[in-house]
Structures are given as C-alpha cells and as structure tokens.
BALOBA-1460 file (C-alpha; in Angstrom, 3 decimals):
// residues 360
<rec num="1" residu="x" x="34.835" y="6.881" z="-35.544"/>
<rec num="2" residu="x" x="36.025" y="6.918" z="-39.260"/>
<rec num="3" residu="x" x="34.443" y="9.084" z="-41.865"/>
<rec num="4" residu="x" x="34.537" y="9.522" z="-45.372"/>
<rec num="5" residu="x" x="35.680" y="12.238" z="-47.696"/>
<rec num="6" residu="x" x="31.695" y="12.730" z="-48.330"/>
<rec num="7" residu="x" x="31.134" y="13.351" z="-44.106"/>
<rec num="8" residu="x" x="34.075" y="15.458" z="-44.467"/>
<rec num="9" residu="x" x="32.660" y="17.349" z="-47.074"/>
<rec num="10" residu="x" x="29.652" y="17.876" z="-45.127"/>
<rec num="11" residu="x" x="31.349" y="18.415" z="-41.626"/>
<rec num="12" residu="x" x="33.623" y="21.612" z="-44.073"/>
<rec num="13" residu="x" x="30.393" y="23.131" z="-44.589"/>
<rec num="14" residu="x" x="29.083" y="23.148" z="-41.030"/>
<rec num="15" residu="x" x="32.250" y="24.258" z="-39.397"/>
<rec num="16" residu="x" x="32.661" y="27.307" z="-42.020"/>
<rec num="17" residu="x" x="31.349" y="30.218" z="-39.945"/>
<rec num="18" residu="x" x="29.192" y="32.677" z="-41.960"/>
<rec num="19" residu="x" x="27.772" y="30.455" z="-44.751"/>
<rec num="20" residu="x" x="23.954" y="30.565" z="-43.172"/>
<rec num="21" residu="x" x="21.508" y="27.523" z="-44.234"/>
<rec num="22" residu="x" x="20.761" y="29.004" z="-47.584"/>
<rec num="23" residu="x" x="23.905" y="29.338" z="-49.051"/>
<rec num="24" residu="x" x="24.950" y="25.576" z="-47.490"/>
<rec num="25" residu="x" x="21.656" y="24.611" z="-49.455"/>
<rec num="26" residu="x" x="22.949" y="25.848" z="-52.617"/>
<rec num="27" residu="x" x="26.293" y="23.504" z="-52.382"/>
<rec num="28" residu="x" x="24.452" y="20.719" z="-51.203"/>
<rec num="29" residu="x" x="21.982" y="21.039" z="-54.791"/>
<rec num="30" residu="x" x="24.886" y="21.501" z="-56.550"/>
<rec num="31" residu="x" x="27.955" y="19.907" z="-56.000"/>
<rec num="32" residu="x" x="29.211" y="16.718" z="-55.001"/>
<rec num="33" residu="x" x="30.255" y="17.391" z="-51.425"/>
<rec num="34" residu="x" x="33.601" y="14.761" z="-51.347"/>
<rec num="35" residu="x" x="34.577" y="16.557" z="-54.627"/>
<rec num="36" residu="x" x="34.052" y="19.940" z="-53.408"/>
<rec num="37" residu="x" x="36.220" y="19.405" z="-50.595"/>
<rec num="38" residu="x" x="38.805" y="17.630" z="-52.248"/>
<rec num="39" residu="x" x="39.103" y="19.757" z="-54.818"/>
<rec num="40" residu="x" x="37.554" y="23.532" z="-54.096"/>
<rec num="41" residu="x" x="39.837" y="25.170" z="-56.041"/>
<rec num="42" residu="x" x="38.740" y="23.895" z="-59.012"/>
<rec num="43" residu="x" x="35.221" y="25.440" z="-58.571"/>
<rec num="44" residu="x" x="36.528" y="28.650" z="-57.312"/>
<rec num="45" residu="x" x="34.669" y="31.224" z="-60.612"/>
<rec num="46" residu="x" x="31.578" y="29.140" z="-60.088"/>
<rec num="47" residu="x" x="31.490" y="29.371" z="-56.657"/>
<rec num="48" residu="x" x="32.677" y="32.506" z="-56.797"/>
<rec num="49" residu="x" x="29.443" y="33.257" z="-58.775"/>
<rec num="50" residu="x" x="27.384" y="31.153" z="-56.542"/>
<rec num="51" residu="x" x="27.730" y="32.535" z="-53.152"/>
<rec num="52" residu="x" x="30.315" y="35.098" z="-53.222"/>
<rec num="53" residu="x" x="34.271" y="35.849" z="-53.083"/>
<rec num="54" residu="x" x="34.160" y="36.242" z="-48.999"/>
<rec num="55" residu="x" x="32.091" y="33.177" z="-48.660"/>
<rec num="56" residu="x" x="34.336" y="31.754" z="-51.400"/>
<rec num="57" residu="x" x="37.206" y="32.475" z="-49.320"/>
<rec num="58" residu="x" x="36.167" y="30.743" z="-45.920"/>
<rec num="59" residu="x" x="35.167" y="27.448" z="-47.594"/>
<rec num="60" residu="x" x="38.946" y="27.541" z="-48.868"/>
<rec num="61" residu="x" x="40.244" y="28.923" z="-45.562"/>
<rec num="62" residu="x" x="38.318" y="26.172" z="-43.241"/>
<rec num="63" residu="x" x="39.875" y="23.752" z="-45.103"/>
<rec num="64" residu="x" x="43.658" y="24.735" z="-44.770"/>
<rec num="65" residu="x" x="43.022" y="25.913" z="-41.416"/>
<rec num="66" residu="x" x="41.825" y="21.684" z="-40.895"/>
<rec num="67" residu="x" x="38.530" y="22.837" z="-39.129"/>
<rec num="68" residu="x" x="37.337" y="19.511" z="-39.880"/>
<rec num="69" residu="x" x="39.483" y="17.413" z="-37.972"/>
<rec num="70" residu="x" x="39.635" y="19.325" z="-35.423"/>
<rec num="71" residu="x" x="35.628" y="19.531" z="-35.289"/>
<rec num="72" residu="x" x="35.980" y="15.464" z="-35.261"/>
<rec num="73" residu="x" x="39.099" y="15.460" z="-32.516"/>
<rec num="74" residu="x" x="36.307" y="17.503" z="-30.646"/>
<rec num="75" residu="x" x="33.362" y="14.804" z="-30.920"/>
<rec num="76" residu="x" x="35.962" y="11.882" z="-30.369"/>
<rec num="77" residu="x" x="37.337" y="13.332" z="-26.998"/>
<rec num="78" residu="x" x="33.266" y="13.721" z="-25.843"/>
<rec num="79" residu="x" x="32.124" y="10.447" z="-27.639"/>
<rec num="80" residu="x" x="29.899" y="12.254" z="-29.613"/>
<rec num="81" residu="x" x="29.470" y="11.639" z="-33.546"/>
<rec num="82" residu="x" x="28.564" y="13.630" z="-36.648"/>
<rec num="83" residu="x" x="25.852" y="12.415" z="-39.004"/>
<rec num="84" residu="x" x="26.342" y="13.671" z="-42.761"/>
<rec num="85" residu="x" x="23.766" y="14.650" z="-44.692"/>
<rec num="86" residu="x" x="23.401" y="11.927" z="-47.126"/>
<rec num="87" residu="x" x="24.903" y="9.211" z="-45.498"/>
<rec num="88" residu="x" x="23.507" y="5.596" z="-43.956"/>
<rec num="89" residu="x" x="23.207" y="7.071" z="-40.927"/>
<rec num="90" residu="x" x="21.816" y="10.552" z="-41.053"/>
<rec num="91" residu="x" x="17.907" y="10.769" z="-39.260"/>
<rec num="92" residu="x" x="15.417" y="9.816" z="-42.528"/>
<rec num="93" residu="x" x="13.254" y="11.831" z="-40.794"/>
<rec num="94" residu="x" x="15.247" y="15.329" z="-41.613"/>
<rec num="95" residu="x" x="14.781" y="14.980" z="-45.298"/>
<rec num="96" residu="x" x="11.147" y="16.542" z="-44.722"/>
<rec num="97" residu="x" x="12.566" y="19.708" z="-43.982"/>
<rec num="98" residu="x" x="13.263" y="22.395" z="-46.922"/>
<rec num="99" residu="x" x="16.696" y="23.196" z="-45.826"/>
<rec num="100" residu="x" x="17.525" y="19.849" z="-43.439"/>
<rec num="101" residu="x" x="21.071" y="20.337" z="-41.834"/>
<rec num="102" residu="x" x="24.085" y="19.140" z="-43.282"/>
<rec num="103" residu="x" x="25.050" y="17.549" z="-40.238"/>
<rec num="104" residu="x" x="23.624" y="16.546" z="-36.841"/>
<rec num="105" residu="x" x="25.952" y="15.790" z="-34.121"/>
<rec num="106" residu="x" x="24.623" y="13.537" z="-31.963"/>
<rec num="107" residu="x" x="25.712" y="12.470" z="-28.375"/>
<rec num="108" residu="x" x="24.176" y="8.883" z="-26.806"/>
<rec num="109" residu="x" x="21.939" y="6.324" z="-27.671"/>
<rec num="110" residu="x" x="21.373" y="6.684" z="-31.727"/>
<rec num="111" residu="x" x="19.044" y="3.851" z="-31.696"/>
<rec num="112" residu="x" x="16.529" y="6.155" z="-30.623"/>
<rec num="113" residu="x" x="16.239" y="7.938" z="-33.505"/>
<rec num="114" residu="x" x="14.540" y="4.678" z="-34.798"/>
<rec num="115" residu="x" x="12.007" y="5.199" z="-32.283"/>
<rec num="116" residu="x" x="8.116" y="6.012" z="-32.989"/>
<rec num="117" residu="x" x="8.465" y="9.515" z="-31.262"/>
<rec num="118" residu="x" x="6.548" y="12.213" z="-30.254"/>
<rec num="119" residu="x" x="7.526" y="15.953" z="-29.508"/>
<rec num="120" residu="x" x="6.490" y="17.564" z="-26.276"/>
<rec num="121" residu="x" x="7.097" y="21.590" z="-26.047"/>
<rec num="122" residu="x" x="5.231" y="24.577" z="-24.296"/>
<rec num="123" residu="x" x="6.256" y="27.425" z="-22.509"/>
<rec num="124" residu="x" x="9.330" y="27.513" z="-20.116"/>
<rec num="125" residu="x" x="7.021" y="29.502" z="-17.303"/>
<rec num="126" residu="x" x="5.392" y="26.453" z="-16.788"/>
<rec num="127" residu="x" x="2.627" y="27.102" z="-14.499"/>
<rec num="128" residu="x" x="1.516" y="23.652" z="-11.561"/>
<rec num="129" residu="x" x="-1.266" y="22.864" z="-14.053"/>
<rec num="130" residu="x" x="1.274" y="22.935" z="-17.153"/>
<rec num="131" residu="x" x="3.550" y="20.739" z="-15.013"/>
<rec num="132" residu="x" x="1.022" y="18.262" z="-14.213"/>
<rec num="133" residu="x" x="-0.211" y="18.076" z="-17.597"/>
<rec num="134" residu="x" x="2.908" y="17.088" z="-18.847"/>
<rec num="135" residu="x" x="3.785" y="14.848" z="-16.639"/>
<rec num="136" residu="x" x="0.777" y="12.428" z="-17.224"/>
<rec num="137" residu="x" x="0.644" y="13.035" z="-20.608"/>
<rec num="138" residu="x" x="4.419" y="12.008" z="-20.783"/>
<rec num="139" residu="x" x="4.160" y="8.984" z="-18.218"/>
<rec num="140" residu="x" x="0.879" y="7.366" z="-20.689"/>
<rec num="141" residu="x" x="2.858" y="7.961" z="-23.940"/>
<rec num="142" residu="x" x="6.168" y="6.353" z="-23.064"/>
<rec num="143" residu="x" x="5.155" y="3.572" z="-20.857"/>
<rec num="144" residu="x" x="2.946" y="2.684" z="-24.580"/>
<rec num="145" residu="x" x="6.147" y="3.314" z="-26.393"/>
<rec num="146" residu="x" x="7.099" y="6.423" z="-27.470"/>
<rec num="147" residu="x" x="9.714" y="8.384" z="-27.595"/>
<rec num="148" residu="x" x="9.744" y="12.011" z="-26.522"/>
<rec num="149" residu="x" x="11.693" y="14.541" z="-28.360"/>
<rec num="150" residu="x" x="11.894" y="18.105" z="-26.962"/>
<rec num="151" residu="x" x="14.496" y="20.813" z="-26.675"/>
<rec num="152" residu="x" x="16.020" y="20.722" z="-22.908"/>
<rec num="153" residu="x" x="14.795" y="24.623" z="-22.404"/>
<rec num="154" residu="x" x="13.708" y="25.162" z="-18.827"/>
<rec num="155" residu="x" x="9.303" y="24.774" z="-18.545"/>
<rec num="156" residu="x" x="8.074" y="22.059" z="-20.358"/>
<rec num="157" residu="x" x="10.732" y="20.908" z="-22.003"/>
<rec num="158" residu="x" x="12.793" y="19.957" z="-19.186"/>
<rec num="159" residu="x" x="9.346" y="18.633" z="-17.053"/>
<rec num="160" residu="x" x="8.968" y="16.576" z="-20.547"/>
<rec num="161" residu="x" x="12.817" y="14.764" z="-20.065"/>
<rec num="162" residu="x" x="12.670" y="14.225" z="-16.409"/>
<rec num="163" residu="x" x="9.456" y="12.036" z="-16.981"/>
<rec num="164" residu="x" x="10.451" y="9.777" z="-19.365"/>
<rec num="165" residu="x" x="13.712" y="9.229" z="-17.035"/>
<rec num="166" residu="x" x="12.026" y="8.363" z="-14.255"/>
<rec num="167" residu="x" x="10.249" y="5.399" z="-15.826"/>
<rec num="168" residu="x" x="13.562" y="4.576" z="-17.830"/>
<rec num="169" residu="x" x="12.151" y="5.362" z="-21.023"/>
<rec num="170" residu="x" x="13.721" y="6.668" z="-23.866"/>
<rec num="171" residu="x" x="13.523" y="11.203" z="-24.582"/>
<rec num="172" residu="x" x="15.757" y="12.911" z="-27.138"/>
<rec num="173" residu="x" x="16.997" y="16.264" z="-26.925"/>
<rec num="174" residu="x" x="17.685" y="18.952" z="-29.453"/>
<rec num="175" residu="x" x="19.942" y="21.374" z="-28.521"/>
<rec num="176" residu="x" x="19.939" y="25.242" z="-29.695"/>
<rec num="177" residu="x" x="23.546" y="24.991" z="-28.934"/>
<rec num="178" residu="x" x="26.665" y="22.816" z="-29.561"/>
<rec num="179" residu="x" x="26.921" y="19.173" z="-27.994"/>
<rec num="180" residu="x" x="29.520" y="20.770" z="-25.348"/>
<rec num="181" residu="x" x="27.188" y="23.788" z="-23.894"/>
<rec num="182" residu="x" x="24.566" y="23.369" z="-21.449"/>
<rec num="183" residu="x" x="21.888" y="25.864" z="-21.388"/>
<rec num="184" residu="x" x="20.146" y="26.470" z="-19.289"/>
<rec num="185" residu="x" x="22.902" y="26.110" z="-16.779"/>
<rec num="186" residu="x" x="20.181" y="24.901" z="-14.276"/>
<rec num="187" residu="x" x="19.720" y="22.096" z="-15.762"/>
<rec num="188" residu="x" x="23.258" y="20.975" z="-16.209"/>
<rec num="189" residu="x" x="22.166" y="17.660" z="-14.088"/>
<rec num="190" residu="x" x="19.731" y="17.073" z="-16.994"/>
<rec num="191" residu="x" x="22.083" y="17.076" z="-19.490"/>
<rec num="192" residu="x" x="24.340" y="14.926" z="-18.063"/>
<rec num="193" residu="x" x="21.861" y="12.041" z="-17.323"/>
<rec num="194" residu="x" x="20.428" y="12.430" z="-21.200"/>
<rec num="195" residu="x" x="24.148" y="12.264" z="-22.172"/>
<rec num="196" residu="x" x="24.287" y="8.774" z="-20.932"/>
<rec num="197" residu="x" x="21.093" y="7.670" z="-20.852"/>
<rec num="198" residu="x" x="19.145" y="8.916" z="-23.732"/>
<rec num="199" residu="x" x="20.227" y="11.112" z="-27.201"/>
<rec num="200" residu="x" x="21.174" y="14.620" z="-27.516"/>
<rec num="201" residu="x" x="21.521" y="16.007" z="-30.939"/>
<rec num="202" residu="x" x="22.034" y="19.410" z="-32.178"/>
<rec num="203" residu="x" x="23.054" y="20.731" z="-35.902"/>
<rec num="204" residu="x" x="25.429" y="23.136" z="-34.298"/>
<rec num="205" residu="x" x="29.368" y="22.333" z="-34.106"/>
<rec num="206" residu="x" x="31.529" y="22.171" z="-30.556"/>
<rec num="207" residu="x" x="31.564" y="25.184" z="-29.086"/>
<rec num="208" residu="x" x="28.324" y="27.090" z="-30.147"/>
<rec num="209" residu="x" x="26.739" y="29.178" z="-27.823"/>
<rec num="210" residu="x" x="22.848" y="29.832" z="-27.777"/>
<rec num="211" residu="x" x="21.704" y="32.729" z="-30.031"/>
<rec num="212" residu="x" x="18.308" y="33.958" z="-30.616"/>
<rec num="213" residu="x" x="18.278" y="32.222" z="-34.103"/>
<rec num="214" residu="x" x="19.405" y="28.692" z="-33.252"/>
<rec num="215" residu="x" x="16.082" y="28.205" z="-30.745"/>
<rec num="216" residu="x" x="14.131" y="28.921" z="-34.019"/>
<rec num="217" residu="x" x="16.222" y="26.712" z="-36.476"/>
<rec num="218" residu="x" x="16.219" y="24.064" z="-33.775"/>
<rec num="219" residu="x" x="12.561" y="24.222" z="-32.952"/>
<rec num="220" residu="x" x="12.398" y="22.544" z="-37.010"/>
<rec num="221" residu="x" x="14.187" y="19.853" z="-36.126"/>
<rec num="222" residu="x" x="11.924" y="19.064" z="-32.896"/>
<rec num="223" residu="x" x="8.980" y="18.985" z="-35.301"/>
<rec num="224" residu="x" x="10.695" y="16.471" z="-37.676"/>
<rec num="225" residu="x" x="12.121" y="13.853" z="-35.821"/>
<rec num="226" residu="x" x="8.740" y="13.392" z="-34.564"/>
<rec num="227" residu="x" x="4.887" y="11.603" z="-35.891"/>
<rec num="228" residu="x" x="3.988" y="14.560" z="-34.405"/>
<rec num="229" residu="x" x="3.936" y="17.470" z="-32.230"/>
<rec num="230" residu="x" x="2.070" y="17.676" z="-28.388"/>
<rec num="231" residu="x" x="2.027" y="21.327" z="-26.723"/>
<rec num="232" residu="x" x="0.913" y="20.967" z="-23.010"/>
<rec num="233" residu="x" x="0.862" y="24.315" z="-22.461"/>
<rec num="234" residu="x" x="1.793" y="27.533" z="-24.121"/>
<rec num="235" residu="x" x="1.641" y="31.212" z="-23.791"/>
<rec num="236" residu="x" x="0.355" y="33.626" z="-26.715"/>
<rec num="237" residu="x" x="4.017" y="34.043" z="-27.981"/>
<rec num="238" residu="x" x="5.894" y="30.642" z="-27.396"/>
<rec num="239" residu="x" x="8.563" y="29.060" z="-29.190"/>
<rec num="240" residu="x" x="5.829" y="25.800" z="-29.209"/>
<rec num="241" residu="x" x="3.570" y="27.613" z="-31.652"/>
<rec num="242" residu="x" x="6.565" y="28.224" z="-33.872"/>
<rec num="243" residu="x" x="7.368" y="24.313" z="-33.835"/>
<rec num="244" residu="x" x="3.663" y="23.730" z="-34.544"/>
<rec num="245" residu="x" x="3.913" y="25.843" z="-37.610"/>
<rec num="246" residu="x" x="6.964" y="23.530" z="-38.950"/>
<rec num="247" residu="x" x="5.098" y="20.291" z="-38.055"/>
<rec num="248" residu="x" x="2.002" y="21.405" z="-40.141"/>
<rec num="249" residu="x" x="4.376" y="22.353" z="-43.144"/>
<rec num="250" residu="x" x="5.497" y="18.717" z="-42.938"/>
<rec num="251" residu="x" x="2.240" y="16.762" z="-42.293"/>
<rec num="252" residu="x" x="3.233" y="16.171" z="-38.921"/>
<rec num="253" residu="x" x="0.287" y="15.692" z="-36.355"/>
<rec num="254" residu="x" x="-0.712" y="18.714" z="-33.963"/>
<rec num="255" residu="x" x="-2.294" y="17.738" z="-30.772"/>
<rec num="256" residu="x" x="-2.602" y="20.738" z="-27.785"/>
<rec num="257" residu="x" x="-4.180" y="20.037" z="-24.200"/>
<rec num="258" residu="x" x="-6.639" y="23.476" z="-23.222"/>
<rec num="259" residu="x" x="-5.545" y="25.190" z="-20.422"/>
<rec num="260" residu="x" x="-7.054" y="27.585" z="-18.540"/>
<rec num="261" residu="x" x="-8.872" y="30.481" z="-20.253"/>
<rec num="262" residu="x" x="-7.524" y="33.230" z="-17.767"/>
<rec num="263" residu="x" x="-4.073" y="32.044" z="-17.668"/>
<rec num="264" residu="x" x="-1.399" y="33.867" z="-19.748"/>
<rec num="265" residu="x" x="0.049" y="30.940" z="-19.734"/>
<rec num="266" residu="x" x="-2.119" y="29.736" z="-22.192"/>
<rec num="267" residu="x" x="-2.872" y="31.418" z="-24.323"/>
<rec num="268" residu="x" x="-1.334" y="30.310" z="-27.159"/>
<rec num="269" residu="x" x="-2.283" y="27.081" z="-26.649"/>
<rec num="270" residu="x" x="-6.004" y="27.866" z="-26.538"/>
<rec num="271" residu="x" x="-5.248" y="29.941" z="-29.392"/>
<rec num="272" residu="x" x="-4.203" y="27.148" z="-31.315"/>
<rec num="273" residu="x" x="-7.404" y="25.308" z="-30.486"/>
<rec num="274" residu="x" x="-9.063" y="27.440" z="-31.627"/>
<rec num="275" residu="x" x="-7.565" y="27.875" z="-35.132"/>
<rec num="276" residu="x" x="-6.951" y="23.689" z="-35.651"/>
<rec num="277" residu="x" x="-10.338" y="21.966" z="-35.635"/>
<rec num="278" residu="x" x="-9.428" y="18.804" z="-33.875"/>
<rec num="279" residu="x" x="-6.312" y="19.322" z="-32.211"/>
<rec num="280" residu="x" x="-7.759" y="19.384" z="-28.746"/>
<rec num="281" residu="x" x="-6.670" y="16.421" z="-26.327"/>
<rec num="282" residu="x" x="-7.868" y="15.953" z="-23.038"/>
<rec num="283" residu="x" x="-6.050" y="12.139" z="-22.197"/>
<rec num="284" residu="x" x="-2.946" y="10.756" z="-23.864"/>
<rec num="285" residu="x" x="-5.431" y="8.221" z="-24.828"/>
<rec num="286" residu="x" x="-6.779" y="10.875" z="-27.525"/>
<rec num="287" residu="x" x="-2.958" y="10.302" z="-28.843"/>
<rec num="288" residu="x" x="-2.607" y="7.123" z="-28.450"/>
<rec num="289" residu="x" x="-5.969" y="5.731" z="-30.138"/>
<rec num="290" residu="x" x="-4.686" y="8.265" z="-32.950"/>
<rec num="291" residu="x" x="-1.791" y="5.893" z="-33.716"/>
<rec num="292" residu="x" x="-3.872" y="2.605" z="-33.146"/>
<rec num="293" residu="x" x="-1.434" y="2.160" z="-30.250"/>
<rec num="294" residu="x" x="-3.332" y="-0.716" z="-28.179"/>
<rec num="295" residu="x" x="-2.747" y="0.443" z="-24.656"/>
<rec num="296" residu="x" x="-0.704" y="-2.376" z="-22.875"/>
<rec num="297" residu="x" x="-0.636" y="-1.142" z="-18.727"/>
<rec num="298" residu="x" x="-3.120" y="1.374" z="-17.047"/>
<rec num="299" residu="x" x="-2.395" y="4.767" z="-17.792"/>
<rec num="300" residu="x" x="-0.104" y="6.616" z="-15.288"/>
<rec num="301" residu="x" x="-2.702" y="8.724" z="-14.026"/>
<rec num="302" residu="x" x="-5.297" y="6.134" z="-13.473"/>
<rec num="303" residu="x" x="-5.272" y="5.102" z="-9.720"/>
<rec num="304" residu="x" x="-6.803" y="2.935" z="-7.101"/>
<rec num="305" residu="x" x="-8.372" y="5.416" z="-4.848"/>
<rec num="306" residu="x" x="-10.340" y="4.660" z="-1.906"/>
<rec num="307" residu="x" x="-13.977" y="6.210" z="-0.838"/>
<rec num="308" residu="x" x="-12.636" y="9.450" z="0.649"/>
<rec num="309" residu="x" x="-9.992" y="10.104" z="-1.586"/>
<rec num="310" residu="x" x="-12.205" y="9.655" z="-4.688"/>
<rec num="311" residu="x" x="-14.880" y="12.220" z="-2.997"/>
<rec num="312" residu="x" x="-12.329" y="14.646" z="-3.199"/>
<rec num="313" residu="x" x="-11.156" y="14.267" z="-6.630"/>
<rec num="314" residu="x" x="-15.038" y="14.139" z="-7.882"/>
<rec num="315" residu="x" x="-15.668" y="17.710" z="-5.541"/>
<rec num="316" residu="x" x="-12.873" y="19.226" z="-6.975"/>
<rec num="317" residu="x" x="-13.919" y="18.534" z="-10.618"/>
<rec num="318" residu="x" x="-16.764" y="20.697" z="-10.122"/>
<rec num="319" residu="x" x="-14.185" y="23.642" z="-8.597"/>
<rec num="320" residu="x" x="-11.987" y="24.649" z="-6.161"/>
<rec num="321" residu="x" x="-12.893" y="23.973" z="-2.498"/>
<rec num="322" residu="x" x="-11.656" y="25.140" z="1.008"/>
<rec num="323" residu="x" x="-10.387" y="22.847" z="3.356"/>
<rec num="324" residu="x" x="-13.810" y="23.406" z="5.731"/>
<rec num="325" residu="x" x="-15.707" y="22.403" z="3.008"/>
<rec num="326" residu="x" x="-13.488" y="18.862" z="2.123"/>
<rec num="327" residu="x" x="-13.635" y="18.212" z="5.950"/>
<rec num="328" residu="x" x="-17.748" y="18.280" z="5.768"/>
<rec num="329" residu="x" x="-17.759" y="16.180" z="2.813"/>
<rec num="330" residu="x" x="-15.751" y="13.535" z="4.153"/>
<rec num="331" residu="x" x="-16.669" y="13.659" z="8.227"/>
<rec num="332" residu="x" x="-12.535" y="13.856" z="8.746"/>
<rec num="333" residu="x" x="-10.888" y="15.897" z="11.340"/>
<rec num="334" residu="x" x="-7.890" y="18.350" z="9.955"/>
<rec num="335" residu="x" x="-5.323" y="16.498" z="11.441"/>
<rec num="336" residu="x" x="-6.864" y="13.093" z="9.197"/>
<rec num="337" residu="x" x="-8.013" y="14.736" z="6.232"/>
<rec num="338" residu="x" x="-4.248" y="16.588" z="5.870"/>
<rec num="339" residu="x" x="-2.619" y="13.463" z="4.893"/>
<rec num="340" residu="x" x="-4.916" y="12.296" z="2.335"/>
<rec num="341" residu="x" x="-4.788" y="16.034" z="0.634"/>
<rec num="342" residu="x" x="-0.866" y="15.378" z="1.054"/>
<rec num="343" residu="x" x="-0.999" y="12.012" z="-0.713"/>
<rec num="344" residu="x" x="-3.212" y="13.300" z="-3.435"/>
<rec num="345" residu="x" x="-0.988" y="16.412" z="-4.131"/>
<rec num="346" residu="x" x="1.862" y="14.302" z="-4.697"/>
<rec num="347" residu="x" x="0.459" y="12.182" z="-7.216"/>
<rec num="348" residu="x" x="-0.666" y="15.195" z="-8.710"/>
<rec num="349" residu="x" x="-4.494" y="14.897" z="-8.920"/>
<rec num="350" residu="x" x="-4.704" y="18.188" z="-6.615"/>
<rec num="351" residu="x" x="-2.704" y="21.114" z="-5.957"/>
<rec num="352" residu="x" x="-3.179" y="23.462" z="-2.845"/>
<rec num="353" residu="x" x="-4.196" y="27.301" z="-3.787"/>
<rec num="354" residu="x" x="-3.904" y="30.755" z="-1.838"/>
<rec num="355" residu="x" x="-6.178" y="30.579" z="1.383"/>
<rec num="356" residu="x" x="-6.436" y="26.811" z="2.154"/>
<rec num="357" residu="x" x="-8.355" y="25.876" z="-1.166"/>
<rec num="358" residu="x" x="-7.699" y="22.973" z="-3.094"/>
<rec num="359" residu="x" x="-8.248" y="22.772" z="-6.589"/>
<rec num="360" residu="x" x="-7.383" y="20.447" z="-9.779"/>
C-alpha cells in the first residue's frame, strides 16, 4: 500500500516511543504533519519549547533511524494497513474523541468500519448467565444488522466475537496491543479467524505488548466506533464501566442487561442501572426498537417449543427447580425428561445448578 508524506508524518509520531497522547496532540494542533516530517529541523527551538529537548530528540532520531518504513515493511509482510489521522480513510467515527489516535492500524475487512455498530463489553469472569446473555443479545443484534465491536479480552468480549462468527456476521476487534500480539494467548484461534474474517484494529504499532494503560486507552476507542455501548454483564470494578464513561462523554448510547443482585459479577452492571435512568434492557428488542431497526427474522432466542418443554421454561421463570419436581410437572420418567433438560441447556434457555436443580 502507498502512503503519503502526510501518513508518514503521522505513522513518525506513532512509532516515536515516549511521546504519550498529549504531547502527539500538541503536534497534531500545531503543525502540518508532512512538513514536520520533512523538514523537523527547521522547527527544532519551537519544538524544543513545545514538548521538550529529549522528546525533541526522538522525533529527529525516529526519523534517521527510518522507523517509519520499517513500521510499514511490518504491516505489508502481515497485510495489515495504517490509517492516518486526517486522511480519506481514517474511521469518522474517532474524531469524537478529545485526543483520537494518530493512527489506527487495521488488519481485515475495512468495510466494516462503515457498519451501523454496536459495542458489547463486560467482565472477563463471565459467569453461565453472563454467557448466555450475550450470546442472545449478540445473535438478535447482528442477524438485524449490526456490527459488534469489542476488545478480544477473555469473558465477554471473546463470548461477544464467537457469536457473530457463527452466524457469519460481521464483529470488530480493538486490540490493547499491536496487530502482531495475541492476548490472551487462549484465544489465539480467535484472532486468527477475525484476521480473515472480520477487522482488527488497534492504535498501537507492530510489536506492542499489553500494558496496563493501553486496555484503558483502547477501551475509548471501543466506545467510539460504536452508536453505542451494551454491557451484558459487569463486576463493580470492570474495564466495561470505564468504556461506558467514554461513550457518555461522546453522546454515545448506554444500554446494560441486570444481572443478578447477589452475584459479584454484577455488580457494576446493576450499579450502572442504577445511576442511568433508562439504561436497563431486558431483550435486544429494547435496542433494536431504539434505532427504529424493523426486525426482519425471529429473534435468536425465540423458539418453537413443544408442551413439555415450554412447562419447563414457564416453572423455571418463577425459580429454580429440582429435577423431582420437573418430573411431577411433566408426568416424564428420568430417563425421558433428561433429554429434553439436555436439549434445552444447549440452546441455552436453562442451565443445570449444584444438587440436580435447574434454573434460568
């Protein structure tokens, strides 16, 4: 791919270690970026004056030491691509942010980021409700076409990208990392099906391993590539509450799903219930009627049950039950009510609990 003294100019700034996002903000208000690059040494007592003499010296170092091209022989040899601040092709989307990145690097399909999307996050100790909560809510939003953006940590996040894969819909995620790491390593399978079948994108260069700061600056860029932000289920101090807080600072939507009130698991999602009159959503239909989206195919979690299996699901609304008590309700035997609980528990309208109860 062939880019322009302008990319390059931005691509200098994100490959010179030690600026930080404020002082990259300053050049980027200030100076033309193709001129600065060209030409840094003109600029050296006012830049000198801006920033510093050490950070002075980097930009100029980065330069001679061709950081750039080797940043872009990088991308090239991966097929991924850099998208300059400024430029046709950078996300629209990032100029809501205060201090949007310079550059995103971006690895797949970039037609996605033309998508209507939606972020999914929550907590990475995702508990069976959390996992089936996500699931459906996932399955109903992209089978009505959206996009889900999330950040590829384990929980959540990765229950959030599997989903949209399996119905062959599209998912984008941001990495806390460079475009070549994979973290968590578990889910190195992940990352190699979003690679070629969906978007990965990340504002840090080749080589960048995760650091406690980069899931905070990337948990901005969930929140604005997105109409708005869905937590499924958090605990009191999760990252998701963090991206919330960014989507509300750009007029993003909040939606959250309750979870159980004894569960430490959510807690900060009931929290943020609690705190945001009207986030609460209970279907993906809440979401979707949000965005006038007229609902095209029955929802994912809408099925054809027959008599018995639909006297379970109603019981179980109304609590948890033990298997002697499902087997008076519906007159089965053990050995014929065990493969409708089986059926059910797969489609994930019940779960089994400790001692043989079933529950929701």
């Amino acid at each position: 791919m062939e880019y322009s003294a302008w990319d390059k100019g931005c691509i200098w700034l994100s490959v010179t270690k030690g600026l930080g996002v404020s002082r990259r903000q300053k050049l980027m208000d200030n100076y033309q970026l193709d001129e600065l690059y060209l030409n840094i040494e003109e600029w050296k007592e006012e830049l000198v004056d801006l920033l510093d003499e050490e950070h002075y010296d980097r930009l100029l170092a980065s330069r001679k030491e061709g950081l750039v091209d080797k940043e872009i022989e990088a991308l090239d040899r991966i097929g991924g691509v850099a998208l300059c601040w400024g430029s046709d092709r950078y996300p629209t989307a990032l100029n809501d942010l205060p201090q949007p990145p310079v550059v995103m690097y971006a690895q797949g399909d970039l037609s996605l980021l033309e998508e209507r999307a939606l972020a999914v996050v929550g907590t990475r100790n995702i508990t069976r409700y959390g996992r089936d909560v996500t699931q459906n809510f996932v399955g109903d939003l992209v089978t009505n076409g959206f996009c889900i953006v999330s950040g590829l940590a384990r929980g959540v996040d990765s229950v959030a990208h599997r989903t949209a894969l399996s119905f062959d819909k599209p998912t984008i995620g941001v990495l806390p990392c460079g475009l070549d790491q994979v973290y968590p390593a578990e889910n190195k399978e992940l990352y190699d099906q979003m690679r070629v079948r969906a978007l990965l994108v990340s504002e840090y260069t080749m080589g960048t391993k995760v650091q406690q700061f980069t899931f905070v600056e990337r948990n901005r860029i969930i929140a604005a590539l997105a109409l708005g932000v869905l937590v499924t289920e958090a605990g009191e101090k999760s990252g998701a509450c963090l991206t919330v807080g960014h989507a509300l600072e750009m007029g993003r939507d909040v939606f959250v799903v309750p979870g159980n009130i004894y569960s430490k698991a959510s807690l900060g999602a009931n929290k943020l219930i609690k705190d945001m009159q009207g986030a609460i959503v209970t279907s993906a239909y809440d979401i979707l009627e949000e965005y006038n989206v007229a609902v095209e195919q029955e929802p994912v979690t809408q099925m054809q049950l027959d008599f018995v299996e639909n006297q379970i699901v109603e019981a179980l609304q109304e609590g948890d039950k033990h298997i002697e008590e499902l087997i008076k309700l519906t007159g089965l035997s053990v050995s014929q009510l065990g493969p409708v609980l089986t059926k059910l528990e797969l489609v994930g309208l019940l779960h089994k609990v400790a001692g043989n109860y079933y529950g929701i």
